[in-house]
C-alpha positions as CSV (number, residue, x, y, z in Angstrom):
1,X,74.1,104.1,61.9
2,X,72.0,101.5,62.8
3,X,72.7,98.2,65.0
4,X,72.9,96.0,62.6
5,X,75.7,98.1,60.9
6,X,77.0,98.8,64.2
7,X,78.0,95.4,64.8
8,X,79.4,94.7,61.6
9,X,81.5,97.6,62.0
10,X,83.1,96.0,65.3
11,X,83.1,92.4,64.1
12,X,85.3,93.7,61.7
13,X,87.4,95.5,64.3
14,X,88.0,91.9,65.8
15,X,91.3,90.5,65.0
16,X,90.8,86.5,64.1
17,X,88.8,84.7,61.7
18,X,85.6,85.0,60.6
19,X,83.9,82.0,63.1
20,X,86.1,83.7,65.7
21,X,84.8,86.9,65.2
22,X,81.1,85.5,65.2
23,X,81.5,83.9,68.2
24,X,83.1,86.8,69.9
25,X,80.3,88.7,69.3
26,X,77.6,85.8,70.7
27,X,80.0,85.8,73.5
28,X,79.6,89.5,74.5
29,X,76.3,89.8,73.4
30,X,75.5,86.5,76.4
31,X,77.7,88.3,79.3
32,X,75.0,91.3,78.7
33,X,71.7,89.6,78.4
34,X,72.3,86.2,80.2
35,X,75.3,87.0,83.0
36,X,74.2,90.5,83.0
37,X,77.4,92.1,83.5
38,X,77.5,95.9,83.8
39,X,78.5,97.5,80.6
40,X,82.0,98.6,81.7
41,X,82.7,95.5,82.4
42,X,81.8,93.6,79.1
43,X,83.9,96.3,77.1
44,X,87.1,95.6,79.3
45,X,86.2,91.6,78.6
46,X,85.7,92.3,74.7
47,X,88.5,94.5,74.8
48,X,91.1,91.7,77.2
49,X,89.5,89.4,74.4
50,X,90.7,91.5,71.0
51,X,94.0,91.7,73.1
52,X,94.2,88.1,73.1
53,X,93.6,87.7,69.6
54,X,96.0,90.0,68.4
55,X,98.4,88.3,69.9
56,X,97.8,84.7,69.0
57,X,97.6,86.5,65.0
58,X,101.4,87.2,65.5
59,X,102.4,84.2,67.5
60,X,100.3,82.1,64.9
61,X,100.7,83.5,61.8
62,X,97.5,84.1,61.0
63,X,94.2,85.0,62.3
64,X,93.0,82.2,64.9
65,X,90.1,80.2,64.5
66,X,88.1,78.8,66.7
67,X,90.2,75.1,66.0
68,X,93.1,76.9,66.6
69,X,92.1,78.1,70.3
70,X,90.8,75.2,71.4
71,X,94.3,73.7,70.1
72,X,96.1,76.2,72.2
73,X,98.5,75.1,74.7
74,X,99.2,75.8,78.2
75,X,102.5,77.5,76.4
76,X,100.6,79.6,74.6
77,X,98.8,80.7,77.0
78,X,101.7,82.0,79.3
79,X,103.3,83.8,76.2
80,X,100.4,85.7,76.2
81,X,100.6,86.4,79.5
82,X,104.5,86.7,80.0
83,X,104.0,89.9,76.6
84,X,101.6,91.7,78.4
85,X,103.8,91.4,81.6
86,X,106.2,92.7,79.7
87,X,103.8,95.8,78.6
88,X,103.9,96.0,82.8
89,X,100.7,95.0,82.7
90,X,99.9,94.2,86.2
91,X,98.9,91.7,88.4
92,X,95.3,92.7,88.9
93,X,94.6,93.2,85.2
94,X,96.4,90.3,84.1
95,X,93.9,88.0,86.5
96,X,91.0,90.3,84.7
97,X,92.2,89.4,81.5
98,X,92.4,85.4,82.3
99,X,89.3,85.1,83.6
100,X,87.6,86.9,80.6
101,X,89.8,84.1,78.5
102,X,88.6,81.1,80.3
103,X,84.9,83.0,79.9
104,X,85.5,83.0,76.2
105,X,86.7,79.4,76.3
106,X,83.8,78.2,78.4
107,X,81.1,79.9,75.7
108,X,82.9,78.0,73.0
109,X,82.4,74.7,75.2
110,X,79.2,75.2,75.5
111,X,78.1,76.3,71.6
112,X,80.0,73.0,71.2
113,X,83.1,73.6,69.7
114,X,85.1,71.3,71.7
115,X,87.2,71.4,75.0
116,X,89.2,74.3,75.9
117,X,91.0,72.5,78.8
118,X,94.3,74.7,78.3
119,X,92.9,77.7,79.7
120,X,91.8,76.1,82.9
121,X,95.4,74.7,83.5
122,X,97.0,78.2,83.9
123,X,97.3,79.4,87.4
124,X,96.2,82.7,88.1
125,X,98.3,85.9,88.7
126,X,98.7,86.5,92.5
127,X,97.6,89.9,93.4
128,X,98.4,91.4,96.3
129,X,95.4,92.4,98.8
130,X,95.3,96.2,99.4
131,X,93.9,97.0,102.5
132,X,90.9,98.8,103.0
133,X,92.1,102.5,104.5
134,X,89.2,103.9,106.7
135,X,88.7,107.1,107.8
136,X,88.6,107.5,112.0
137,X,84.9,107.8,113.3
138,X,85.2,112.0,113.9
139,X,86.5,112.3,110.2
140,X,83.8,110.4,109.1
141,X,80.4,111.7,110.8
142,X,82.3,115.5,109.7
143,X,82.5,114.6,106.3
144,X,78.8,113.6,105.9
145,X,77.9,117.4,107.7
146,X,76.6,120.0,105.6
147,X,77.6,122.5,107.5
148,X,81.4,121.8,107.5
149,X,80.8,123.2,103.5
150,X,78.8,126.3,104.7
151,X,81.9,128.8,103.1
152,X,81.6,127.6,99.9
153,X,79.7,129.8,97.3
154,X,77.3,126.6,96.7
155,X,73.8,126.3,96.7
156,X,72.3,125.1,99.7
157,X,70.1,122.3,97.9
158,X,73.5,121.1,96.9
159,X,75.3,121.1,100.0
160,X,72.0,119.1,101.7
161,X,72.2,116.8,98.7
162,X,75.9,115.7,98.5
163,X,76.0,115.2,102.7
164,X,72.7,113.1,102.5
165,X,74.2,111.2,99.6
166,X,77.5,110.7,101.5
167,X,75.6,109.9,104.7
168,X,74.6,106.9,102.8
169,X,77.9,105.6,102.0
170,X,79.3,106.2,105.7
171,X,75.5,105.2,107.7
172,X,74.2,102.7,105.2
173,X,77.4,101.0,103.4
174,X,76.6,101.9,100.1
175,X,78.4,102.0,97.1
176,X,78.3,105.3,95.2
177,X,76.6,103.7,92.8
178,X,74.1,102.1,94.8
179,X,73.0,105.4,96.8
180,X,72.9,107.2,93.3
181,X,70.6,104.6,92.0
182,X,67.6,105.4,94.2
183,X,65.0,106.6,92.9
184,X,62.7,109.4,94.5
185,X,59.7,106.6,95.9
186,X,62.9,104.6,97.8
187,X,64.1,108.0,99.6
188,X,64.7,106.8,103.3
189,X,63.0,109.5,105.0
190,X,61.2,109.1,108.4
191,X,59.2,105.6,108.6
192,X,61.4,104.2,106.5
193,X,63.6,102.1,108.3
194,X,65.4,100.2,105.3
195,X,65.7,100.7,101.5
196,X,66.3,97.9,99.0
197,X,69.2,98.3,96.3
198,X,70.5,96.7,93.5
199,X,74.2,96.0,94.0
200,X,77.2,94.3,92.0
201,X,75.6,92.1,89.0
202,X,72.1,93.0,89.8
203,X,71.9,91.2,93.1
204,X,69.5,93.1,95.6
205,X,69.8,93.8,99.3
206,X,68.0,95.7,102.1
207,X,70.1,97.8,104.3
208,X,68.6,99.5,107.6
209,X,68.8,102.9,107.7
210,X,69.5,105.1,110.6
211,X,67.9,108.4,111.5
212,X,70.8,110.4,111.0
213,X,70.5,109.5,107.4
214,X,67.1,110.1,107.2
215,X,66.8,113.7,108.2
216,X,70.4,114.2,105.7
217,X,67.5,112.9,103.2
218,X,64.4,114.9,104.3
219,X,66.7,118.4,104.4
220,X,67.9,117.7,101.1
221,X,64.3,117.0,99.6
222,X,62.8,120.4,101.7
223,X,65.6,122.4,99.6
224,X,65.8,120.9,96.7
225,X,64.5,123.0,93.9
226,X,63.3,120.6,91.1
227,X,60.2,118.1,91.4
228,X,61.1,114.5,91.9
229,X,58.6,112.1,89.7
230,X,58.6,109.1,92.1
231,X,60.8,106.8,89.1
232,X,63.3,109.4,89.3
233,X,66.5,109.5,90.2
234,X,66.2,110.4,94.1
235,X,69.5,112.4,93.6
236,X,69.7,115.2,91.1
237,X,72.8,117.1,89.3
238,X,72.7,121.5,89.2
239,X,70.6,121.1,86.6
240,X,67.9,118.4,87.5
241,X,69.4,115.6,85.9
242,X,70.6,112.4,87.1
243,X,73.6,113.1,89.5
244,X,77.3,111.7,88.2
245,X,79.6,110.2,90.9
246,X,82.2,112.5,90.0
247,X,80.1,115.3,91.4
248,X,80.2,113.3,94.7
249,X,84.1,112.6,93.9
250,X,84.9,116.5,93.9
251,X,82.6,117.2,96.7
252,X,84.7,114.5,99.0
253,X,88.3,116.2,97.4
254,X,87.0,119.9,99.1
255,X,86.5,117.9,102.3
256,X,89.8,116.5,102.2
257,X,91.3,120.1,102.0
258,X,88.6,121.6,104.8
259,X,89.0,119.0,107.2
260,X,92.9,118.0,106.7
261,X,92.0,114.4,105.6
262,X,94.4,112.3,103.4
263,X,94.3,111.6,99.8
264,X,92.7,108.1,100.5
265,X,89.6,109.6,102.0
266,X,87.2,109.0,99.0
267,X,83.5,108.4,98.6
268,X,84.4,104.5,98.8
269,X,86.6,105.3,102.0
270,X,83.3,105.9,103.8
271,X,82.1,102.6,102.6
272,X,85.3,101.0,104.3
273,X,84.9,103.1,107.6
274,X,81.2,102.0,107.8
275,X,82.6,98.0,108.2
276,X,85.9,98.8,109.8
277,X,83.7,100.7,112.6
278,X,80.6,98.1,113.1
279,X,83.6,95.3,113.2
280,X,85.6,97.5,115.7
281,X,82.4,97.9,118.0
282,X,81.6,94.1,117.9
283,X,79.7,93.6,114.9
284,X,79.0,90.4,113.2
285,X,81.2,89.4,110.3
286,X,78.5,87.7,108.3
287,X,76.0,90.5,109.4
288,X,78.8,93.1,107.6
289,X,78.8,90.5,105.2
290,X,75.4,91.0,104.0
291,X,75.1,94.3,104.6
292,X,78.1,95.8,102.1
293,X,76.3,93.1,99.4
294,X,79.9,90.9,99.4
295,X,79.1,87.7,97.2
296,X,82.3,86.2,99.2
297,X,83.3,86.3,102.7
298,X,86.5,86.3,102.6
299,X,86.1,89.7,101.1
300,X,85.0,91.2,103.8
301,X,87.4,89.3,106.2
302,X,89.3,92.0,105.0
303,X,88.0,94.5,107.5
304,X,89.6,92.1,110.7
305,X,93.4,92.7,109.1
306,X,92.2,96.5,109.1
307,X,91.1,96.4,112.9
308,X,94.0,93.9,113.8
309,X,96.5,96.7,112.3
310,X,94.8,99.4,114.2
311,X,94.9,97.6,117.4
312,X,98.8,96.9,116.6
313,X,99.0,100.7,115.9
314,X,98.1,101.6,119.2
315,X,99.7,98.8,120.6
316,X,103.1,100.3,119.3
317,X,102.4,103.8,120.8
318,X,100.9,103.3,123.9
319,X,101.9,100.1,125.2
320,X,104.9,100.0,127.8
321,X,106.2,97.0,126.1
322,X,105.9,97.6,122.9
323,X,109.6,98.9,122.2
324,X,111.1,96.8,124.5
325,X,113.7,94.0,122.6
326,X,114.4,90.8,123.4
């Protein structure tokens, strides 16, 4: 099939009229090229979008078009939202699902439609902040060690390979995604005291690297059996392909059972214990800041309620006072 029958395939998908339909698919086809969102994320829009649109077919009586929406009412609006509540939707998805609304609204503004000032009077869902859940310092360093593997019946290339990839996420602060997106010319080896990736919507960053991390690297490379073309992927699968995360994921669910860690201790746990501990030994908030790649600050203000709760933790069962009552 080619593209062009591709996409007439899915504009037919689309619930609403036809202009709707045609300016759904500008829409998307924008958040790709122009806002370049990742590709997950422009399906979940498109697919918070068709949801949208089905919805206003029923409430409406017929398929909306692009009149219609920018006729909408606030009302309208928190029907939508008040049916896929009702689904138990929750909070966090139902925020996802607004902002890819108002997104919507703001392309049709700007193809000149009209104003969509409806969508920019709902509030927002309030979603409750989960806290990030670190691992200690001992759990972490162990579960970037090759060695606390060596009983498996695994290769050794692979054992080198997932601890240097997990060193990253714990020494450096990188996402999985991130360390897997090297390529073979970036691998932080000896003289190599930083490496540049490309984090959340493109946005690039350098990150020091420490020398634990470069010799998880450099014994991973000396075993490794396959050559690595410099625009490779620096991080290979069994098979010399590129390496999926979920390899990583099940590496980091053996260490759980080995090392008697708790179901939270994931790849992206190591990311959390890298701030939680440079916070914890006096680091700089905006230094953390620009080294996780946060676009907003008060993201990673996070990591002070995680030490604060530690410190009340051990407050609690140490201190003399702490179970005394007033």
């Amino acid at each position: 099939m080619s593209s062009s029958d591709s996409r007439t395939v899915l504009d037919l998908a689309l619930p609403g009229a036809a202009d709707t339909r045609q300016e759904t698919m500008q829409w998307l086809a924008s958040l790709a090229k122009e806002r370049r969102l990742s590709a997950k994320t422009v399906e979940a829009y498109g697919r918070d979008l068709r949801q949208f649109l089905a919805f206003l077919t029923n409430h409406l009586g017929e398929p909306p078009t692009v009149k219609a929406i920018l006729g909408l009412k606030p009302l309208d609006i928190r029907s939508f939202l008040a049916a896929r509540r009702m689904e138990a939707v929750q909070s966090r998805s139902l925020m996802r699902q607004l902002a890819a609304l108002r997104s919507f609204a703001r392309h049709l503004e700007r193809e000149g439609h009209g104003t969509a000032s409806a969508f920019a009077a709902i509030r927002s869902p309030k979603v409750d902040k989960n806290l990030p859940r670190p691992l200690s310092a001992s759990s972490a360093v162990a579960v970037t060690e090759a060695d606390v593997r060596a009983g498996e019946s695994r290769k050794q290339w692979i054992l080198a390979r997932d601890a240097a990839v997990l060193s990253l996420l714990y020494g450096a602060g990188l996402r999985i995604s991130e360390a897997l997106g090297l390529q073979r010319r970036d691998a932080p080896v000896r003289g190599v005291d930083s490496i540049t990736v490309t984090g959340k919507g493109g946005k690039m960053r350098s990150v020091p690297v420490i020398p634990p991390i470069q010799q998880a690297v450099e014994d991973y490379l000396e075993l490794c059996p396959y050559a690595l073309p410099p625009e490779g992927p620096l991080f290979v699968g069994a098979r010399g392909g590129p390496l999926s995360p979920r390899i990583i994921q099940l590496a980091v669910e053996e260490l759980r059972g080995a090392l008697s860690l708790p179901d939270s201790a994931t790849p992206h746990a190591l990311r959390h214990s890298f701030a939680t501990h440079l916070l914890a030994r006096g680091g700089d908030l905006r230094g953390i800041q620009e080294l996780l790649g946060h676009a907003s600050l008060s993201t990673t203000q996070l990591y002070t309620k995680v030490d604060a709760a530690r410190l009340l933790d051990a407050f609690n069962s140490a201190h003399p006072r702490a179970n005394v009552r007033n």
